[in-house]
mmCIF entry with sequence, helices, sheets and N, C-alpha, C, O atoms, coordinates in Angstrom:
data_MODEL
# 
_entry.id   MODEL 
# 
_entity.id                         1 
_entity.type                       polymer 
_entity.pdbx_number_of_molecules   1 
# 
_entity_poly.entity_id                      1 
_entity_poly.type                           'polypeptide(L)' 
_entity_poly.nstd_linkage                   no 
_entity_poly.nstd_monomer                   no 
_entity_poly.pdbx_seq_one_letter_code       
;(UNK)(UNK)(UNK)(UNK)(UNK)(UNK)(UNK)(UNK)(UNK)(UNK)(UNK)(UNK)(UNK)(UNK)(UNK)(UNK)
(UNK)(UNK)(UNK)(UNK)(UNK)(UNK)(UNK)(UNK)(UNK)(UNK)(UNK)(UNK)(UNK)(UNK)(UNK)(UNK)
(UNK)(UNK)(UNK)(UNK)(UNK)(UNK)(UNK)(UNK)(UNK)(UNK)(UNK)(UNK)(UNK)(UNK)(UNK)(UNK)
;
_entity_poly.pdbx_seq_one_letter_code_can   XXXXXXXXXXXXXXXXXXXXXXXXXXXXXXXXXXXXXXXXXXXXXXXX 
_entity_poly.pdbx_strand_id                 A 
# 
loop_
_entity_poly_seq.entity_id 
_entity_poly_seq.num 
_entity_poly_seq.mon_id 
_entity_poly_seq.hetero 
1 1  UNK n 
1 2  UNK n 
1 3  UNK n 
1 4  UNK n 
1 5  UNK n 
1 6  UNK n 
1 7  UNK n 
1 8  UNK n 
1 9  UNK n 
1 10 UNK n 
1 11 UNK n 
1 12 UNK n 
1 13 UNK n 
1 14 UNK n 
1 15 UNK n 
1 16 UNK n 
1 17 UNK n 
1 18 UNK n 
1 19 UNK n 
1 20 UNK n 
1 21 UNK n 
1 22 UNK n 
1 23 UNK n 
1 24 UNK n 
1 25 UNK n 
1 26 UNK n 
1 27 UNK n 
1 28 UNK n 
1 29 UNK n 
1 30 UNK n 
1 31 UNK n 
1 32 UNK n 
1 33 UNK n 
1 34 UNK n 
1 35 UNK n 
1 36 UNK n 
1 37 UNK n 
1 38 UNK n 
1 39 UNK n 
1 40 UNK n 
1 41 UNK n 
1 42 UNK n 
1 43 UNK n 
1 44 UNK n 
1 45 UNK n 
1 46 UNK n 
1 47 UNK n 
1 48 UNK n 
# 
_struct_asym.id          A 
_struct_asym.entity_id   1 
# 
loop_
_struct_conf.conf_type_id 
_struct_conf.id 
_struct_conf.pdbx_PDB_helix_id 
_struct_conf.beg_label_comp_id 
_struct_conf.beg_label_asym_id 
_struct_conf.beg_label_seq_id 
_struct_conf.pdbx_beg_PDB_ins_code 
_struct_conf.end_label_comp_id 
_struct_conf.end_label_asym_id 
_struct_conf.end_label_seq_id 
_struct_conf.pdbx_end_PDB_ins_code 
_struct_conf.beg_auth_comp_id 
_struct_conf.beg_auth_asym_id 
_struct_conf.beg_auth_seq_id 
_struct_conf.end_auth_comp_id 
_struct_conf.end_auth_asym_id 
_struct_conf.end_auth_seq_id 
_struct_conf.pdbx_PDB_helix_class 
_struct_conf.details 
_struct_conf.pdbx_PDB_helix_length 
HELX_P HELX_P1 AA1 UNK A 11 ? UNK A 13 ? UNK A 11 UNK A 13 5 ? 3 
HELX_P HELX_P2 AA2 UNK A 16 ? UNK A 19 ? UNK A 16 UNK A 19 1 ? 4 
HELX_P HELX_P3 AA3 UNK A 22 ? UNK A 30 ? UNK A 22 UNK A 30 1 ? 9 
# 
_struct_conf_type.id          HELX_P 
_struct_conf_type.criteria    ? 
_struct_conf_type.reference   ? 
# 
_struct_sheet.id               AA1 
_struct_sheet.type             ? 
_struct_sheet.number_strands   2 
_struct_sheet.details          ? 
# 
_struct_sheet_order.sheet_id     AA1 
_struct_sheet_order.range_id_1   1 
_struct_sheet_order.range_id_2   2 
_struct_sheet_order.offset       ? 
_struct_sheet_order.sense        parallel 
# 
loop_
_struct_sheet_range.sheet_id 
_struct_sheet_range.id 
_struct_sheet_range.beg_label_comp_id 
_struct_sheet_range.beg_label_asym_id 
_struct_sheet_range.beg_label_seq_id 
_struct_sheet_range.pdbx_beg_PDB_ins_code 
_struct_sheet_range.end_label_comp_id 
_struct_sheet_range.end_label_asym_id 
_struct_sheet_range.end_label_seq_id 
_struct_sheet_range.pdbx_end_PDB_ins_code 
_struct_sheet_range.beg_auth_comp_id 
_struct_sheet_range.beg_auth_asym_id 
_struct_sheet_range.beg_auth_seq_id 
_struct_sheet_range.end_auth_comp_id 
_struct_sheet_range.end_auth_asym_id 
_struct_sheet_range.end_auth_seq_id 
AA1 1 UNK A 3  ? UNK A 8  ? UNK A 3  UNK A 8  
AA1 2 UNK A 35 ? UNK A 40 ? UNK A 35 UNK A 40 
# 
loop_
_atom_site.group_PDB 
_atom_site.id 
_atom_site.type_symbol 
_atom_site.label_atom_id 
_atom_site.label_alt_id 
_atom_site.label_comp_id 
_atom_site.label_asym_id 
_atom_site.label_entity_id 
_atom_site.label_seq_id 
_atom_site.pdbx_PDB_ins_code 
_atom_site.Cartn_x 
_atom_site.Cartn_y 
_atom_site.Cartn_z 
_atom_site.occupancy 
_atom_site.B_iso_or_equiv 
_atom_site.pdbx_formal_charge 
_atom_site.auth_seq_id 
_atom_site.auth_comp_id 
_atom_site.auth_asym_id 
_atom_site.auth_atom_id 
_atom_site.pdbx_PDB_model_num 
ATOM 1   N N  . UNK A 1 1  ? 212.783 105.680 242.108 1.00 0.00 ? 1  UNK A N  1 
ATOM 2   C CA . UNK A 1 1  ? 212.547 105.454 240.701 1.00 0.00 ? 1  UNK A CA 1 
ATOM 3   C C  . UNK A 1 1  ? 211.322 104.545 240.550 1.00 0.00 ? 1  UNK A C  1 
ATOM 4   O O  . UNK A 1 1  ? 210.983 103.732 241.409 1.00 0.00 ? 1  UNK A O  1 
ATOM 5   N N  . UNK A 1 2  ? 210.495 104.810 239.037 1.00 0.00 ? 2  UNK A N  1 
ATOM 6   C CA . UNK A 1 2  ? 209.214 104.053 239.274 1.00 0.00 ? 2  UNK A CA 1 
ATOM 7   C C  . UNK A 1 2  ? 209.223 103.727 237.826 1.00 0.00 ? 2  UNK A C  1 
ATOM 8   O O  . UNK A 1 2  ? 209.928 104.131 236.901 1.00 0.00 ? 2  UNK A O  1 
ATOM 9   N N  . UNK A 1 3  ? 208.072 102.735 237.904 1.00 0.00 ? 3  UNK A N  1 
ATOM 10  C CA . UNK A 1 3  ? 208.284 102.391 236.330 1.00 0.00 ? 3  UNK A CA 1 
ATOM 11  C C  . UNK A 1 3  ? 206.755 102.576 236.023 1.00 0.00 ? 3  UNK A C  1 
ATOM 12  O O  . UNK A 1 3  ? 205.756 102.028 236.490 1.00 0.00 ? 3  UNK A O  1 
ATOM 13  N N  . UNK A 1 4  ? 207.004 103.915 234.707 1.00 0.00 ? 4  UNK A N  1 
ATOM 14  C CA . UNK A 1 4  ? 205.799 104.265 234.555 1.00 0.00 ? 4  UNK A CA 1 
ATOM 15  C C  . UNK A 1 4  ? 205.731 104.130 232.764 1.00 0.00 ? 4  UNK A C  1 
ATOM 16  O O  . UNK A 1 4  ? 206.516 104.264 231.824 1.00 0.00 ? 4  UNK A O  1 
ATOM 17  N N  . UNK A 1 5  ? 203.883 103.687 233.026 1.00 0.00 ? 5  UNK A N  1 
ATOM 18  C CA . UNK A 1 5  ? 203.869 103.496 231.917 1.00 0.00 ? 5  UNK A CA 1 
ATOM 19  C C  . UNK A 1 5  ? 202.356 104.480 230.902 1.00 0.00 ? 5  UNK A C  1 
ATOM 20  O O  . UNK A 1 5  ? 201.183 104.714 231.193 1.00 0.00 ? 5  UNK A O  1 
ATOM 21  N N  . UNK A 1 6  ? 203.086 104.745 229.884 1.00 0.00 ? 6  UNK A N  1 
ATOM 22  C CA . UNK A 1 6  ? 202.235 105.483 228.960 1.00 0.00 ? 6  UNK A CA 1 
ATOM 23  C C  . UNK A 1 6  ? 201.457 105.362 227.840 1.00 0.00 ? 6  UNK A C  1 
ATOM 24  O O  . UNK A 1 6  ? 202.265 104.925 227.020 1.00 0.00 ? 6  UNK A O  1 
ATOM 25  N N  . UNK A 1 7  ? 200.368 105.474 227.261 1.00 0.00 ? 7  UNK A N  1 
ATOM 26  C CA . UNK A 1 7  ? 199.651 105.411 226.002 1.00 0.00 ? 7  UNK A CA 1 
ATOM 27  C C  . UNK A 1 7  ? 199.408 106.141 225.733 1.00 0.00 ? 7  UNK A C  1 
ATOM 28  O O  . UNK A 1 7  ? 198.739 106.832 226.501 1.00 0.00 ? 7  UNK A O  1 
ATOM 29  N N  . UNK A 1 8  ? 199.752 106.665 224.332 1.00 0.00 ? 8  UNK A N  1 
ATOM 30  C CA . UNK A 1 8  ? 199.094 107.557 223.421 1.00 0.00 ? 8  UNK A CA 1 
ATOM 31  C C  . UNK A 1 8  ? 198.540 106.975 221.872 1.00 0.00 ? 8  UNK A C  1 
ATOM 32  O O  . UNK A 1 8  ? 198.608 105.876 221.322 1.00 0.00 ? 8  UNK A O  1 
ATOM 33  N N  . UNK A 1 9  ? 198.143 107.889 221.603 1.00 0.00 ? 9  UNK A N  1 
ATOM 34  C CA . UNK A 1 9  ? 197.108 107.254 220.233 1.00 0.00 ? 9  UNK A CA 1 
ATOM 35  C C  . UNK A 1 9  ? 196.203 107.990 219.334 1.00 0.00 ? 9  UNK A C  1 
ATOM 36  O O  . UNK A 1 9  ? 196.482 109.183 219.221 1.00 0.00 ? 9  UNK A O  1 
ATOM 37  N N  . UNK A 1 10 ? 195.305 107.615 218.746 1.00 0.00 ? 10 UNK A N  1 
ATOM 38  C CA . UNK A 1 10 ? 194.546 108.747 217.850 1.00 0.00 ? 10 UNK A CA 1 
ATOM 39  C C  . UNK A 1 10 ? 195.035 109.659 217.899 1.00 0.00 ? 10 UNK A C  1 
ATOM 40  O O  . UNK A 1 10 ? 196.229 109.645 217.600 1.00 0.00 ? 10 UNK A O  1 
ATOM 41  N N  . UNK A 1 11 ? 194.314 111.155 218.359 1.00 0.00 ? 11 UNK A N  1 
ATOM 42  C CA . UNK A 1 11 ? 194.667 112.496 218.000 1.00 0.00 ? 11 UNK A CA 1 
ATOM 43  C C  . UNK A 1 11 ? 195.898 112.628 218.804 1.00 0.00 ? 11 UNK A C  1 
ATOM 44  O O  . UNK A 1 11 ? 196.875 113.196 218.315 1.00 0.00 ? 11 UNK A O  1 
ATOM 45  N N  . UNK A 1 12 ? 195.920 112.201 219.861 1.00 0.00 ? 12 UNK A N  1 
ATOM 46  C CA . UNK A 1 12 ? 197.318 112.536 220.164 1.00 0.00 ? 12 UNK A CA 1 
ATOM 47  C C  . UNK A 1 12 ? 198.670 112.354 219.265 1.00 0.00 ? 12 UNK A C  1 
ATOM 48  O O  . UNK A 1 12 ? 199.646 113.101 219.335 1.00 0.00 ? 12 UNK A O  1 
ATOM 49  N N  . UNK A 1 13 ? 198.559 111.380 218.529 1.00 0.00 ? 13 UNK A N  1 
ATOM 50  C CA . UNK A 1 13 ? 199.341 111.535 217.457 1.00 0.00 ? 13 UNK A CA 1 
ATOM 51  C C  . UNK A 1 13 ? 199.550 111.188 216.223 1.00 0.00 ? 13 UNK A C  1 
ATOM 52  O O  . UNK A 1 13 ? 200.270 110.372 215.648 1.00 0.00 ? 13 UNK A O  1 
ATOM 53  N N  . UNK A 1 14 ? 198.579 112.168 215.851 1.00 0.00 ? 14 UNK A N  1 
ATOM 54  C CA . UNK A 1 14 ? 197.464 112.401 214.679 1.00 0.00 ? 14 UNK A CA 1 
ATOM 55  C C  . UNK A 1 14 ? 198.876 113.489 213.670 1.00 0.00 ? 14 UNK A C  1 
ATOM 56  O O  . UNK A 1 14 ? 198.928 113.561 212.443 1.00 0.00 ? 14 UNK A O  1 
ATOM 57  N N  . UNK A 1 15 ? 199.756 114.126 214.566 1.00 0.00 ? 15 UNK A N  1 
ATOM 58  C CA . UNK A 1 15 ? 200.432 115.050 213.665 1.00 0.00 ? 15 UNK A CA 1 
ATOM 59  C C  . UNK A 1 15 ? 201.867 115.084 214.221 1.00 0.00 ? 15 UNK A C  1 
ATOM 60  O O  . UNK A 1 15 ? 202.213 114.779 215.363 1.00 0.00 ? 15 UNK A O  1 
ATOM 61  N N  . UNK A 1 16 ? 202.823 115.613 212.959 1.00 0.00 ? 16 UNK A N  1 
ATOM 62  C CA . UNK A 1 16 ? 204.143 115.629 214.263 1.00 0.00 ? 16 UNK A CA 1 
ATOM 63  C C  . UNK A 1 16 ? 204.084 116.837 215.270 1.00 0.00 ? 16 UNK A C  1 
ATOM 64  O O  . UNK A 1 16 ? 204.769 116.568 216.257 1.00 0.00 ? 16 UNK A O  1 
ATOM 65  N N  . UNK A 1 17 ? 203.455 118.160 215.358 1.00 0.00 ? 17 UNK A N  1 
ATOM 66  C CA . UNK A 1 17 ? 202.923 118.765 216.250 1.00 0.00 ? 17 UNK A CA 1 
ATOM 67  C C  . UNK A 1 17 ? 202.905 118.066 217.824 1.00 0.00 ? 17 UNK A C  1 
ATOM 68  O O  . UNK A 1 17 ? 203.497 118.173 218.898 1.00 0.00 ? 17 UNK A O  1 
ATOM 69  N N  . UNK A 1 18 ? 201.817 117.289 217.195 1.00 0.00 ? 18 UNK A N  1 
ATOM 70  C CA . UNK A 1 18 ? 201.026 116.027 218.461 1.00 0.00 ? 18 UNK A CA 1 
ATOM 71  C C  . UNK A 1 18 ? 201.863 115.258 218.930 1.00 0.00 ? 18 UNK A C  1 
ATOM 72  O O  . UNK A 1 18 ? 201.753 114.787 220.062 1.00 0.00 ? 18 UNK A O  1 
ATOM 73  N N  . UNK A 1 19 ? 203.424 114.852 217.661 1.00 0.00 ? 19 UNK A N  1 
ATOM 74  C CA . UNK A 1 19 ? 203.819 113.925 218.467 1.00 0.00 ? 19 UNK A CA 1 
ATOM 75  C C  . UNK A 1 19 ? 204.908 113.905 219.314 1.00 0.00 ? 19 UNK A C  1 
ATOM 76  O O  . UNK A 1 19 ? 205.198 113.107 220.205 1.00 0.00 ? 19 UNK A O  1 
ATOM 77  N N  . UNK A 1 20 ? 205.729 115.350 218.728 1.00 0.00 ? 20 UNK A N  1 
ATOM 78  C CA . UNK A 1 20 ? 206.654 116.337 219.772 1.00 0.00 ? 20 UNK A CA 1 
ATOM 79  C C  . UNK A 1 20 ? 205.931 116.829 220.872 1.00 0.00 ? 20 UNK A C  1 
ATOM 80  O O  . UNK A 1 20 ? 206.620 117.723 221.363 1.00 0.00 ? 20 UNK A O  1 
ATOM 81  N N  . UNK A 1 21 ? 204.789 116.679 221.562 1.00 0.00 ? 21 UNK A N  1 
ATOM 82  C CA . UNK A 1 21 ? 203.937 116.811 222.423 1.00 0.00 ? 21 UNK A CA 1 
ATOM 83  C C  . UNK A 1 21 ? 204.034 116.023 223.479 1.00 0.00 ? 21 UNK A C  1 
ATOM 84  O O  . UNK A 1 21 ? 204.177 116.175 224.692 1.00 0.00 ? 21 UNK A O  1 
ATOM 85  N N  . UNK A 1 22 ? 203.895 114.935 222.557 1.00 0.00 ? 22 UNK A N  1 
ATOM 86  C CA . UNK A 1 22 ? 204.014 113.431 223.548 1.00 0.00 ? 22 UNK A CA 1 
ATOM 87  C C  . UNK A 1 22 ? 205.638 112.960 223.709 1.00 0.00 ? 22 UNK A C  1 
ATOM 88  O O  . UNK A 1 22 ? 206.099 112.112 224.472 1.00 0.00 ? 22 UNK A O  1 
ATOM 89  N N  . UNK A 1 23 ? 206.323 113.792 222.741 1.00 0.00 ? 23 UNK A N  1 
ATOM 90  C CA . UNK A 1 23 ? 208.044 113.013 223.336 1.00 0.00 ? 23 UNK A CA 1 
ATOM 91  C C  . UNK A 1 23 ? 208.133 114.063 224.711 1.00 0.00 ? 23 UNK A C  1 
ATOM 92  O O  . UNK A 1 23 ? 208.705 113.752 225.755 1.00 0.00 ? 23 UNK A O  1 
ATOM 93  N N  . UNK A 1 24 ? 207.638 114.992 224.534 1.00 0.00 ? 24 UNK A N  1 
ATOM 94  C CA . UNK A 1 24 ? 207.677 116.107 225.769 1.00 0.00 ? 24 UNK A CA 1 
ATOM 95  C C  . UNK A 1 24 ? 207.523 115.275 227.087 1.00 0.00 ? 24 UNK A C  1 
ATOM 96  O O  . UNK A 1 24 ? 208.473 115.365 227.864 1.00 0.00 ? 24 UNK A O  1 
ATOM 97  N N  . UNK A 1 25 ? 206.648 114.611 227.397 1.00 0.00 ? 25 UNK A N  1 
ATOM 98  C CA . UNK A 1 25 ? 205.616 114.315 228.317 1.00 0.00 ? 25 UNK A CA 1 
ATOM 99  C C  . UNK A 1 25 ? 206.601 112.978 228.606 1.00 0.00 ? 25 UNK A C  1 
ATOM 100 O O  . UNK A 1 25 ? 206.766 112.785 229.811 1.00 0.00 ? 25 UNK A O  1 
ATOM 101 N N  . UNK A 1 26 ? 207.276 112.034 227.732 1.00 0.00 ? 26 UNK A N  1 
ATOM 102 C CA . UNK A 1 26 ? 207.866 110.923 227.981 1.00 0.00 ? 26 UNK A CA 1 
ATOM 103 C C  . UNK A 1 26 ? 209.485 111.487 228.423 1.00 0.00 ? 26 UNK A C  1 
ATOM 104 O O  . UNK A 1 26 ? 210.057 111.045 229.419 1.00 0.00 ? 26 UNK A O  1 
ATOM 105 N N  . UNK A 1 27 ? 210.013 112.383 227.635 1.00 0.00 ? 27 UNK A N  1 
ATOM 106 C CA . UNK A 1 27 ? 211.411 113.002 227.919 1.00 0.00 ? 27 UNK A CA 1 
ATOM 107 C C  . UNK A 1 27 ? 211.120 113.637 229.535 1.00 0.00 ? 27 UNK A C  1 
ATOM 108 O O  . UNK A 1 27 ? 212.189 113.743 230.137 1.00 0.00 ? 27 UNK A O  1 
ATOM 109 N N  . UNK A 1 28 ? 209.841 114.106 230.412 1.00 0.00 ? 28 UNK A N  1 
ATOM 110 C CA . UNK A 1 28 ? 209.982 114.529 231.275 1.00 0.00 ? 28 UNK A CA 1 
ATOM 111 C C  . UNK A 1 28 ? 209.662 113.859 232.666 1.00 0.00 ? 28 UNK A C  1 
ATOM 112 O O  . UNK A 1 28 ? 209.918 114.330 233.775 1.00 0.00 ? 28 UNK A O  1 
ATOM 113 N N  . UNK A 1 29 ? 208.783 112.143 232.246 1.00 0.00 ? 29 UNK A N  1 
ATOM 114 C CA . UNK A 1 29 ? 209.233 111.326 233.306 1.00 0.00 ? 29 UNK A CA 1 
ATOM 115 C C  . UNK A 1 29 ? 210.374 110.887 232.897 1.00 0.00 ? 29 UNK A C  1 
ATOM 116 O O  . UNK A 1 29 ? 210.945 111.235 233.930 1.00 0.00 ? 29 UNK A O  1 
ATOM 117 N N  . UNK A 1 30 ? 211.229 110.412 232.271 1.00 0.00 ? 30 UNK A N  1 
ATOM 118 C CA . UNK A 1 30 ? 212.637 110.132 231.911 1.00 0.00 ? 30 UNK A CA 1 
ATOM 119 C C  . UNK A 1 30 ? 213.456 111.119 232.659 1.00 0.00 ? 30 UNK A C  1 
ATOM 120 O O  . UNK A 1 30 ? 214.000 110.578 233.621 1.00 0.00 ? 30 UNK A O  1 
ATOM 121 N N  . UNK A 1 31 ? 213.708 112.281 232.555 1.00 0.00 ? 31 UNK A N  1 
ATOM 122 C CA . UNK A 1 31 ? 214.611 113.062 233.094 1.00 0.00 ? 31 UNK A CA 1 
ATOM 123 C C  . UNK A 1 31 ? 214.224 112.771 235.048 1.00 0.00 ? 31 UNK A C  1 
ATOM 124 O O  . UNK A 1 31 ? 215.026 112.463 235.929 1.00 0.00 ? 31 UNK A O  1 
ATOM 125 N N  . UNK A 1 32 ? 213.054 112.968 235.132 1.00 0.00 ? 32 UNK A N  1 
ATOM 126 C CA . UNK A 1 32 ? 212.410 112.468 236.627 1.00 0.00 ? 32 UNK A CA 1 
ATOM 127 C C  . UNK A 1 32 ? 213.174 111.204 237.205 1.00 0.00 ? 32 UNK A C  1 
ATOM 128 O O  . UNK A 1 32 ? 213.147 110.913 238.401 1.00 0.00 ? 32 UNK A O  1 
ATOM 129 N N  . UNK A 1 33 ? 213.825 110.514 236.286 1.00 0.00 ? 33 UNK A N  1 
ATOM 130 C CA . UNK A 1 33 ? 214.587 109.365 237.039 1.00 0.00 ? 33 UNK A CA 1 
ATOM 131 C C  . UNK A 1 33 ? 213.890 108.241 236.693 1.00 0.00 ? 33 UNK A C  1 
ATOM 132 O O  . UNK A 1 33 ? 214.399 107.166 237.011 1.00 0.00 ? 33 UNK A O  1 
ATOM 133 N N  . UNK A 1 34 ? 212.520 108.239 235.936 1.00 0.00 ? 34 UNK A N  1 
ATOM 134 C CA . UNK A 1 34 ? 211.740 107.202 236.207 1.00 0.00 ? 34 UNK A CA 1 
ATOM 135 C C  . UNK A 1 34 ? 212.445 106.209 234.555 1.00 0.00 ? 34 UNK A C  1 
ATOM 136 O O  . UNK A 1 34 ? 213.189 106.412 233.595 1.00 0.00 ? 34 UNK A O  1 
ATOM 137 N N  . UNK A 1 35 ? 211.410 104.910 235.255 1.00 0.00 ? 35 UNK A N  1 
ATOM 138 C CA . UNK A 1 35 ? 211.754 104.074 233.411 1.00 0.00 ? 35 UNK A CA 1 
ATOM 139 C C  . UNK A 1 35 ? 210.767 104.217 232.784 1.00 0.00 ? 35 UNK A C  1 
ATOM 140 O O  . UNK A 1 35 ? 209.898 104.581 233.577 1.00 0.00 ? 35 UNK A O  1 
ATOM 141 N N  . UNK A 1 36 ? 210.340 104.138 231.721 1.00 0.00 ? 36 UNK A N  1 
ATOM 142 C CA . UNK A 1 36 ? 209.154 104.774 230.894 1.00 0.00 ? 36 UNK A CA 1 
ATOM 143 C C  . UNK A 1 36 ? 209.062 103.884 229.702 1.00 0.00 ? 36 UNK A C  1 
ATOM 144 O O  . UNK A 1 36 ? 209.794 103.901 228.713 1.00 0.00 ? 36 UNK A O  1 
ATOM 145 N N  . UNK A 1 37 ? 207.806 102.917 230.010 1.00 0.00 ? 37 UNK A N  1 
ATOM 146 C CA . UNK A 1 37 ? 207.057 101.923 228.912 1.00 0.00 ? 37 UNK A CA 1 
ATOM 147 C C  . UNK A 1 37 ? 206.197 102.998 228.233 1.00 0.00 ? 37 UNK A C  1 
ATOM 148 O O  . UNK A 1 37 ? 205.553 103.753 228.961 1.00 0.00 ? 37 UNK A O  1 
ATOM 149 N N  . UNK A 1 38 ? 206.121 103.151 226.703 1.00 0.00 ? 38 UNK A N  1 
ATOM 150 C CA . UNK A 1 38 ? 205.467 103.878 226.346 1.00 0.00 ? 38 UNK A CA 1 
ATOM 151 C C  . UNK A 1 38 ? 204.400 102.727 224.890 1.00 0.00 ? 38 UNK A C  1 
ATOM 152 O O  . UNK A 1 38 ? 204.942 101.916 224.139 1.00 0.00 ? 38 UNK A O  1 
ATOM 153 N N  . UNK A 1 39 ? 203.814 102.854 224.900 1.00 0.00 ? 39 UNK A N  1 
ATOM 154 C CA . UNK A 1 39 ? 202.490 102.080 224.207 1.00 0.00 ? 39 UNK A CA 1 
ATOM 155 C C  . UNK A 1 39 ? 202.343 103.384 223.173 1.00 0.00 ? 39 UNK A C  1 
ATOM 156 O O  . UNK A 1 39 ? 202.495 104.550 223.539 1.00 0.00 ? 39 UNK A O  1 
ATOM 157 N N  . UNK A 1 40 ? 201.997 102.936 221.715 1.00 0.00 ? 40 UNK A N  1 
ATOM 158 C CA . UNK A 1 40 ? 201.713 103.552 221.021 1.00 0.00 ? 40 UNK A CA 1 
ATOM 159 C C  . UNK A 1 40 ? 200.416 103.103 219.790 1.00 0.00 ? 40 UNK A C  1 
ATOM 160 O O  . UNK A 1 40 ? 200.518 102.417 218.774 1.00 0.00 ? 40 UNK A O  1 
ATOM 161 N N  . UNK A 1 41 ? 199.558 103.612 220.219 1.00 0.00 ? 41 UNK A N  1 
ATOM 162 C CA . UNK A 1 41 ? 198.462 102.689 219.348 1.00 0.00 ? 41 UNK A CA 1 
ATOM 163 C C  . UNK A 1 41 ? 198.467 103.183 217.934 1.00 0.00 ? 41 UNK A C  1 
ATOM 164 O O  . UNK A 1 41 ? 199.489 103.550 217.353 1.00 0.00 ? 41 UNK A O  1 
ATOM 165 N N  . UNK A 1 42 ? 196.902 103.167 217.257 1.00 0.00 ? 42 UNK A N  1 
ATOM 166 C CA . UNK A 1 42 ? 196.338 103.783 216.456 1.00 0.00 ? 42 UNK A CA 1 
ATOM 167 C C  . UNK A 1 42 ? 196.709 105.115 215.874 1.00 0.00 ? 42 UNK A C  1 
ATOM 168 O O  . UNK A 1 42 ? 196.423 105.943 216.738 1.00 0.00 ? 42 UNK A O  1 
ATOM 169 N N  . UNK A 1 43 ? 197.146 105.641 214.956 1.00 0.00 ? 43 UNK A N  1 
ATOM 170 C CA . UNK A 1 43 ? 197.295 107.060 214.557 1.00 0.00 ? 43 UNK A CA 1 
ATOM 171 C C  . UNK A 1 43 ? 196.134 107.352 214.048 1.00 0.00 ? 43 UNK A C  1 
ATOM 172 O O  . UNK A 1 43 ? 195.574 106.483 213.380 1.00 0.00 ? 43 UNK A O  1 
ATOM 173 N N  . UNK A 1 44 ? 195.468 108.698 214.250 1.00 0.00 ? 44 UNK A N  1 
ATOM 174 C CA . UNK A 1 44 ? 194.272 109.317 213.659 1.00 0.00 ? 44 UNK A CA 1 
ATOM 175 C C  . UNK A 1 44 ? 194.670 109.240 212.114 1.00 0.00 ? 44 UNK A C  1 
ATOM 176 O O  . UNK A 1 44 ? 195.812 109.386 211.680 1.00 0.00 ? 44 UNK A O  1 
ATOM 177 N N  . UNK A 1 45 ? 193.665 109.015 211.455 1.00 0.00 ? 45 UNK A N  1 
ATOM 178 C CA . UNK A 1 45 ? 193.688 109.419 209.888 1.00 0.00 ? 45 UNK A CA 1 
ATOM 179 C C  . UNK A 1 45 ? 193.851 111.006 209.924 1.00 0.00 ? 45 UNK A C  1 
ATOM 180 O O  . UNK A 1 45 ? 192.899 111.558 210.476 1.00 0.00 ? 45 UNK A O  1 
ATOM 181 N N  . UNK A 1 46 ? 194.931 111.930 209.418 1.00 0.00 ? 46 UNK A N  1 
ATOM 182 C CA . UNK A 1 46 ? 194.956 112.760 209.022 1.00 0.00 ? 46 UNK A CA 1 
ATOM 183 C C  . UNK A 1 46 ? 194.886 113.102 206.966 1.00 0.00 ? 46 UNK A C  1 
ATOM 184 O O  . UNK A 1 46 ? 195.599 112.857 205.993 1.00 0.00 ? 46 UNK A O  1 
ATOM 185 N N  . UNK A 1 47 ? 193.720 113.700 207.217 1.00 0.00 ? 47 UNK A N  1 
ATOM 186 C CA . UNK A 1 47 ? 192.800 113.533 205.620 1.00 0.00 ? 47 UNK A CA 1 
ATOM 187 C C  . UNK A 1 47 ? 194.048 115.365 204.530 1.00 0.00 ? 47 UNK A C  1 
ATOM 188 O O  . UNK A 1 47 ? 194.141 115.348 203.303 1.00 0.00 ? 47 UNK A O  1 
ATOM 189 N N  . UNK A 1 48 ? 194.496 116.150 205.096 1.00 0.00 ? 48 UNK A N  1 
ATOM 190 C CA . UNK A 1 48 ? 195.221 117.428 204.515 1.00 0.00 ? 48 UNK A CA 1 
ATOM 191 C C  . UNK A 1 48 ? 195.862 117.098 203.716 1.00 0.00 ? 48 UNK A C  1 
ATOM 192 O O  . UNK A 1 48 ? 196.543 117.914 203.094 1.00 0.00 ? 48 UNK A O  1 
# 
C-alpha cells in the first residue's frame, strides 16, 4: 500500500463531465489498495 497523492484543477474540473473523470482516476488508486490525498485547486471559469 502507498500513499499517493493527487492534483487536479482548471480544466480538469472545469465541468461535472471533467469531474466524474477525476473521481474515476481517484476511485481507481483507492480500489488499488492505495490511500489517496487528493488536492483540489482552481476551477476553470466555465462562461455557457
Amino acid at each position: 500500500m502507498a500513499i499517493i497523492i493527487q492534483k487536479f484543477g482548471g480544466s480538469s474540473v472545469a465541468d461535472t463531465d471533467k469531474l466524474f473523470r477525476v473521481c474515476s482516476h481517484i476511485t481507481k488508486e483507492y480500489d488499488n489498495g492505495n490511500d489517496v490525498v487528493v488536492v483540489v485547486s482552481a476551477q476553470r471559469k466555465n462562461n455557457r
